[in-house]
C-alpha positions in Angstrom: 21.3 -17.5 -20.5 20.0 -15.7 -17.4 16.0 -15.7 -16.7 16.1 -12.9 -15.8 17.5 -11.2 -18.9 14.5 -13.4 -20.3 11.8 -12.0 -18.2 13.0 -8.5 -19.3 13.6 -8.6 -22.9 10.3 -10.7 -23.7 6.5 -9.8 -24.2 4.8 -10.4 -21.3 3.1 -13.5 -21.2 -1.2 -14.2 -20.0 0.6 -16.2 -17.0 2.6 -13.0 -16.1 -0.1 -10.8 -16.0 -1.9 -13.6 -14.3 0.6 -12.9 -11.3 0.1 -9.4 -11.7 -3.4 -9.4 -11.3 -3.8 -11.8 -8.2 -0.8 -8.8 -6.7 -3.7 -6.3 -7.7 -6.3 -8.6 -5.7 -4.0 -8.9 -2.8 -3.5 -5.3 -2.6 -7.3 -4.4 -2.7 -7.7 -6.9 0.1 -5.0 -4.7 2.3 -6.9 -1.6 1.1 -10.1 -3.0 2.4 -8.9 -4.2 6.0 -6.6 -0.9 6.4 -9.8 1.2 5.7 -12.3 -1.5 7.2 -11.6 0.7 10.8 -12.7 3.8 9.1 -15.9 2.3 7.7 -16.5 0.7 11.1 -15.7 3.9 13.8 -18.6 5.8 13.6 -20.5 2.5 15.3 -17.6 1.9 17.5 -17.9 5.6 18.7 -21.7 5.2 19.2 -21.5 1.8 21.3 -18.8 2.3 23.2 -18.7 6.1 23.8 -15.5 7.2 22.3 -14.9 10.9 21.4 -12.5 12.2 18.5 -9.2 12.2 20.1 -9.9 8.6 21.3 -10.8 7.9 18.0 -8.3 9.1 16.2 -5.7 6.7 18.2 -7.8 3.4 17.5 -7.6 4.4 13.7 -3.9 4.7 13.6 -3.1 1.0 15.3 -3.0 -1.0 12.2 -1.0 1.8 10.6 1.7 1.4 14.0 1.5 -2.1 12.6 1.8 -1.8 9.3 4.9 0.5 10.3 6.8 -2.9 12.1 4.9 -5.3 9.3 6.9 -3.5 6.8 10.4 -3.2 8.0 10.6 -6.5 9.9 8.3 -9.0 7.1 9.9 -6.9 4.3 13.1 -8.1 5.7 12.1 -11.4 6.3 10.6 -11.5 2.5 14.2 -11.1 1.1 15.3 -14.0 3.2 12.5 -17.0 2.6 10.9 -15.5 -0.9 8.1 -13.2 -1.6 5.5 -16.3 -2.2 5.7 -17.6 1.1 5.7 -13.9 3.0 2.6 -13.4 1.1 0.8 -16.6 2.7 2.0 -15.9 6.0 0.8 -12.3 5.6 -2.7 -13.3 4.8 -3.3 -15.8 7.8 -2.2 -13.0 9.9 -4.8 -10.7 8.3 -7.4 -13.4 8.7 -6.7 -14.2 12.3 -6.4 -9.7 12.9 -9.8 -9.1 11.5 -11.8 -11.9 13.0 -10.5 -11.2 16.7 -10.9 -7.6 15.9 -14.6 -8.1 15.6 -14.8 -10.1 18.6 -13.4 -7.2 20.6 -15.2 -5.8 23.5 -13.5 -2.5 24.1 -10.6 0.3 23.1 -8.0 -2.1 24.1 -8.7 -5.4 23.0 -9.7 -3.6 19.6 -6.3 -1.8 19.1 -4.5 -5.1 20.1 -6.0 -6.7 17.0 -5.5 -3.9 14.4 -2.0 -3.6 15.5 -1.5 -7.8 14.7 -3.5 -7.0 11.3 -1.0 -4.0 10.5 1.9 -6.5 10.8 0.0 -8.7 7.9 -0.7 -5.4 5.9 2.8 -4.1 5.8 4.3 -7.0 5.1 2.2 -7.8 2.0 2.7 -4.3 0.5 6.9 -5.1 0.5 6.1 -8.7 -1.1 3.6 -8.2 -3.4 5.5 -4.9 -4.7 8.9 -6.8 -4.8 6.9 -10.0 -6.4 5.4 -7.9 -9.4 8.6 -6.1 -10.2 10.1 -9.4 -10.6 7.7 -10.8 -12.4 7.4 -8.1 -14.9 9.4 -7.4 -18.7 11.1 -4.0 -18.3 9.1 -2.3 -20.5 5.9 -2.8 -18.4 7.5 -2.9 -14.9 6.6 0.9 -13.9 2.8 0.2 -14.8 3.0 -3.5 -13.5 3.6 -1.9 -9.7 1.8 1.0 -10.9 -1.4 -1.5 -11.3 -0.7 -3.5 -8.1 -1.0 -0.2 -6.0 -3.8 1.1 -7.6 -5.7 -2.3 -6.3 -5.4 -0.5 -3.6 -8.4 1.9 -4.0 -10.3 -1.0 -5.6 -10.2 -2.4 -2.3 -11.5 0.7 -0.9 -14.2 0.7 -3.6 -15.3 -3.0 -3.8 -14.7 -2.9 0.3 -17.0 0.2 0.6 -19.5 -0.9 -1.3 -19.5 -4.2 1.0 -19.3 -1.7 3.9 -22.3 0.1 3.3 -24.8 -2.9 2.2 -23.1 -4.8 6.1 -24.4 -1.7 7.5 -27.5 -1.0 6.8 -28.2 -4.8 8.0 -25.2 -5.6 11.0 -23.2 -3.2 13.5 -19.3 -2.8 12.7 -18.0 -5.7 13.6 -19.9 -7.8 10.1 -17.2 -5.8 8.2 -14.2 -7.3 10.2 -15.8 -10.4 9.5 -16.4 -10.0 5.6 -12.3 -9.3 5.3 -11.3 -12.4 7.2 -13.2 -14.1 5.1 -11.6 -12.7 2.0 -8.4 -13.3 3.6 -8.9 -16.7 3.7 -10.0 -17.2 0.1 -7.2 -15.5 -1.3 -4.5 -18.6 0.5 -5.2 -20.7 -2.5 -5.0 -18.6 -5.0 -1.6 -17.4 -3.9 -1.1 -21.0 -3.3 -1.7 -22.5 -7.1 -1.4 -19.0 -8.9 1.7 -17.3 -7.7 5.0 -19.2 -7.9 8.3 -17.5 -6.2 9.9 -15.2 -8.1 12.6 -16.4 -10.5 14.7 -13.2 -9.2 14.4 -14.6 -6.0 15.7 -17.7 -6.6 18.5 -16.5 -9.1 19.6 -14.2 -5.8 19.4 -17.2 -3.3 20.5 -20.0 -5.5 19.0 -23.0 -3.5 19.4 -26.2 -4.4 16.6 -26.8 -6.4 17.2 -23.4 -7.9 16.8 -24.4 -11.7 14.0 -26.8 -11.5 11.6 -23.8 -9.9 12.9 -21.6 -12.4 12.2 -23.8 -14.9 8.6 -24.8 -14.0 8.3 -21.1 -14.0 9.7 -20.6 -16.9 7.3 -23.4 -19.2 4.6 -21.5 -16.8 5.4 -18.3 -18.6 5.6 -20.3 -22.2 9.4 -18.8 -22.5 12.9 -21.0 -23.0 13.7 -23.1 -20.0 17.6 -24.0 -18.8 19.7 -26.5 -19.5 21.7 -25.0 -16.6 21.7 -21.5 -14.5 24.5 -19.1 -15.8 27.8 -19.3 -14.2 28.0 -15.7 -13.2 24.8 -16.6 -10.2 26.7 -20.3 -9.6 29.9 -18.0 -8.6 28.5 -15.0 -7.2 29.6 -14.0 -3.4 26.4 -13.7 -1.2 25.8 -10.6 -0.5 25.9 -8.7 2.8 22.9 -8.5 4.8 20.2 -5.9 3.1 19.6 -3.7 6.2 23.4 -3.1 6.0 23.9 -2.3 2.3 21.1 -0.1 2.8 22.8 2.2 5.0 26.2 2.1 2.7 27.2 5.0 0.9 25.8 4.0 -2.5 22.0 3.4 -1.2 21.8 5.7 2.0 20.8 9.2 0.1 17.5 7.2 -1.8 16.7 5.8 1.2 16.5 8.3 3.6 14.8 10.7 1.0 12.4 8.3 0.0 11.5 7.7 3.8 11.0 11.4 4.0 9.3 11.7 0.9 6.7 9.1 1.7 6.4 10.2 5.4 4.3 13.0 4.3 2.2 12.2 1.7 1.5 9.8 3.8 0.5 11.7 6.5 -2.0 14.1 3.9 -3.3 10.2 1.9 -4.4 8.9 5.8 -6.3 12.2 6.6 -8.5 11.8 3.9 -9.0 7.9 3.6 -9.3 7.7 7.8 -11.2 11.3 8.8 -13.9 10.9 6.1 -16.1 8.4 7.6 -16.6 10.4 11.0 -16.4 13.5 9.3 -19.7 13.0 7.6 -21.2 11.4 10.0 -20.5 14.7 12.5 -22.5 16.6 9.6 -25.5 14.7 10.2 -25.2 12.4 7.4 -25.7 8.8 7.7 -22.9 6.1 8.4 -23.6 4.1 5.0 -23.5 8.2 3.1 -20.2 8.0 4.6 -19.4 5.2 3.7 -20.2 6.7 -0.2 -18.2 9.1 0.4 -15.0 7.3 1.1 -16.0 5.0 -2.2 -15.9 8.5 -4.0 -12.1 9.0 -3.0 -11.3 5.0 -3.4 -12.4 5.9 -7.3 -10.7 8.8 -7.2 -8.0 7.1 -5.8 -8.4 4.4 -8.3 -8.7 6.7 -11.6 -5.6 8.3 -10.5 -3.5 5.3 -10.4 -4.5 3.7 -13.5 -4.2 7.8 -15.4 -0.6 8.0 -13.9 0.0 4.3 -15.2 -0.7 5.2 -18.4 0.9 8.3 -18.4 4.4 6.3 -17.0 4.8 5.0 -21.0 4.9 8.6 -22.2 6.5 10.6 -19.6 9.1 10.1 -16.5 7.7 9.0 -13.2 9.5 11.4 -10.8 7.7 14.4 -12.7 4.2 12.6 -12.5 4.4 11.9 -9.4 5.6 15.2 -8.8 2.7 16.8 -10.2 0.3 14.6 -8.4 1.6 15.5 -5.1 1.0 19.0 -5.7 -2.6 18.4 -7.3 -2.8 17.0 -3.5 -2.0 19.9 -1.5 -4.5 22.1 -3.5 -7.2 19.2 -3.5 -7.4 18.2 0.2 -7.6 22.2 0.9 -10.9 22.2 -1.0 -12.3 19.1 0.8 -11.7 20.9 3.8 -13.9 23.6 2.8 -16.7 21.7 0.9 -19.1 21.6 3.5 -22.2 22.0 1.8 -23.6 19.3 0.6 -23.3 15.4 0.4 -22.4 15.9 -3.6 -19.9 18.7 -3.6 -17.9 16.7 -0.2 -18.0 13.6 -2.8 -16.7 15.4 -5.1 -13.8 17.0 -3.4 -13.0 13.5 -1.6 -12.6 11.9 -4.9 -10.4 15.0 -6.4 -8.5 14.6 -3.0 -8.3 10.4 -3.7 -7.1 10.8 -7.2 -3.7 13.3 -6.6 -3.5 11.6 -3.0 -3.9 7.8 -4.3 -1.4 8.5 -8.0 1.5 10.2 -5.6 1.7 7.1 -3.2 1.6 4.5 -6.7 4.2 6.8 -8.3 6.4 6.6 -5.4 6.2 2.5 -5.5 7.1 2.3 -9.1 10.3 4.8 -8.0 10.8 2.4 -5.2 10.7 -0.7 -7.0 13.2 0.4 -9.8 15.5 2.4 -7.4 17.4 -0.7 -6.2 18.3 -4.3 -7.1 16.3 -7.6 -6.5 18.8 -8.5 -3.1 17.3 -5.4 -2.0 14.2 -4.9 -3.1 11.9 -6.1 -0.6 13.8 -4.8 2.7 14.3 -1.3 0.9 10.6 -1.3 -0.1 10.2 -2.4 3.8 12.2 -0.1 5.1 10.9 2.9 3.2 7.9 2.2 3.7 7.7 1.5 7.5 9.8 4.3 8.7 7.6 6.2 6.5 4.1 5.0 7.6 5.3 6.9 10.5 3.4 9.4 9.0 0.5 7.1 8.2 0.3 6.5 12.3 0.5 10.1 13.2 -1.9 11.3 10.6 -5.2 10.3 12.7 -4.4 11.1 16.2 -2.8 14.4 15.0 -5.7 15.1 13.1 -8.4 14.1 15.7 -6.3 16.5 18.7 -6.6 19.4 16.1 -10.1 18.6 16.0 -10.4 18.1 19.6 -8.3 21.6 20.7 -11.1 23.3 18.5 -9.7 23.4 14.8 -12.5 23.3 12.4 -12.1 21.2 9.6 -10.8 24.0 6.9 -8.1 24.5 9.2 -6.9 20.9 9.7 -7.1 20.0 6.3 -4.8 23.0 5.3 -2.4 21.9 7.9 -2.7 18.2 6.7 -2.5 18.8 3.4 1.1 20.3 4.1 2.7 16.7 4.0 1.8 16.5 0.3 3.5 19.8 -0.7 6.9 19.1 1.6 7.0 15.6 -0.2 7.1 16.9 -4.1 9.9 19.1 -2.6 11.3 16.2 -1.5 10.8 14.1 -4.3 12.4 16.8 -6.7 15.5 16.8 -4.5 15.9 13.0 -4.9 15.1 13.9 -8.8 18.7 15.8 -8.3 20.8 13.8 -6.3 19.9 11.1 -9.2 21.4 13.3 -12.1 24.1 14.7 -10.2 25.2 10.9 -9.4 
């Protein structure tokens, strides 16, 4: 019998969602420290003197980070398991954050973010490879679908955090507060996330059957007398990076770098810009700070809405949909410049299409190829495409800068959204056709 035909055909088990939910935590912890520059900038600019197109560069150097993290730790996470990725990905973090708040200028600073980007990235490719594997099939779409939406918890939980720091420490007290959190979440990966039994049916290590065993009595399903003599005789398989290039994977994976490229552009405006955009209104840093939190629960409500919606209708369309509610949603932030209510309000219609396209696109990811590839194609698609994460806050701050007002670059930046559902629907085609 094959554990893995186990894990798919049975109910999911408390332990399982267990996992799932410690994925969810780790995810709101990368949520926090990605966004924990954006709450911070508007002190950095003050102390140190910075203007926007400055700016705009030290908010993009944990995203450059993130882009490497990805690729090179999702590679890595195929090769020594998703568990042990996951810890070294969080004592990276820790280490990132607390020398970040330590910094004394521009340079030091960026150093830092770009070593806690390499932690980020590489714990979005585990974590979304573990909690595929650790889910039945019938909840695997909202099983990654929940992980990802952790994300804007982060933002929310994190923003809250943000704003009380604020009113009582400068910026560098919320660099602080996510090393910490970094830190407590190494034991509970440690004691509450066991390797994946994919992994180990893929790797087939010595002591193959008696982890997949004690994960198996974990889960309260049927252990192994022995592991099935298809994995015992199956040929290693060529190195990931290479398959993913092969005829059979190359179409997915270049679309799905394209596709996530510019969302992700349009997601970073709005969860990097709105800090200092309020702020330049006249409003106070911990307002802004509210005003992120409004998009993390937009962001939020839109992930868990498009999870739900994933046992009733197919994901390609949803996320489809969401993109487009994107384009038309980050236009109106861009001209809701009234008051501090109606820019809350647009920034959390903004986080919820925004926030459901990006957790629609991991659930595609995560069942658009098999466990051997999981983690380097969830990597690789993600790091080539948080190209357009890096680019979104430098481009946006020298559209600023050449005199753009903000209705103007948020029509521009809200283009990536629309060019992505395009995108997405052509993938949508090359699946049927194939």
């Amino acid at each position: 019998m094959d554990p893995r035909t186990i894990i798919d055909d049975e109910p999911m088990s408390p332990f399982q969602w267990s996992v799932v939910a410690i994925m969810v935590g780790l995810l709101a912890l990368d949520g926090f420290d990605v966004l924990s520059i954006s709450f911070a900038s508007p002190g950095i600019a003050a102390e140190w003197g910075i203007d926007r197109a400055e700016l705009g560069l030290v908010l993009a150097m944990e995203l450059f980070g993130m882009a490497f993290g990805s690729i090179f730790i999702g590679r890595i996470a195929d090769r020594i398991g998703r568990r042990a990725t996951i810890l070294a990905c969080l004592v990276i973090m820790a280490a990132g954050m607390f020398a970040a708040s330590r910094s004394t200028g521009i340079a030091t600073l960026s150093v830092w973010r770009v070593l806690t980007g390499l932690g980020l990235g590489g714990m979005l490719a585990a974590t979304n490879a573990a909690t595929a594997e650790v889910s039945n099939k019938k909840f695997r779409s909202l099983c990654v679908i929940l992980m990802a939406a952790g994300y804007p918890l982060g933002n929310i939980i994190g923003g809250s955090a943000a704003a009380v720091l604020l009113t009582h420490y400068d910026w560098r007290a919320v660099f602080v507060f996510g090393s910490i959190v970094a830190l407590l979440f190494i034991p509970v990966v440690w004691f509450g996330a066991p390797e994946s039994i994919a992994f180990h049916m893929h790797r087939r290590r010595p002591d193959a059957l008696e982890k997949i065993n004690v994960t198996l009595r974990r889960m309260g399903h049927v252990q192994l007398a022995q592991l099935p003599a298809e994995a015992n005789l199956a040929p290693l398989a060529p190195q990931p990076k290479k398959r993913l290039m092969s005829p059979e994977f190359r179409a997915p994976t270049l679309l799905l770098t394209l596709v996530y490229f510019m969302h992700i552009m349009t997601f970073y405006f709005i969860l990097k810009w709105i800090p200092k955009i309020v702020v330049d209104m006249g409003f106070e840093p911990s307002a802004a700070a509210g005003v992120l939190v409004a998009a993390s629960i937009g962001g939020l409500l839109g992930s868990l809405l498009l999870g739900a919606l994933t046992l009733r209708a197919n994901v390609f369309w949803l996320t489809i949909g969401a993109m487009l509610l994107s384009f038309v949603f980050v236009i109106w932030f861009g001209k809701a410049q009234g008051d501090l209510r109606t820019l809350s309000m647009a920034a959390a219609a903004a986080g919820f299409a925004a926030n459901a396209g990006i957790v629609g696109l991991y659930a595609i990811i995560a069942a658009a190829f098999p466990t051997a590839l999981r983690a380097t194609a969830t990597g690789a698609v993600i790091g080539f495409g948080r190209g357009g994460s890096a680019l979104a806050p430098p481009l946006a701050g020298f559209l600023f800068a050449s005199g753009y007002m903000l209705d103007t670059v948020a029509y521009l930046m809200a283009m990536g959204s629309l060019v992505a559902a395009a995108a997405l629907f052509w993938v949508r085609q090359l699946i049927r056709r194939s």
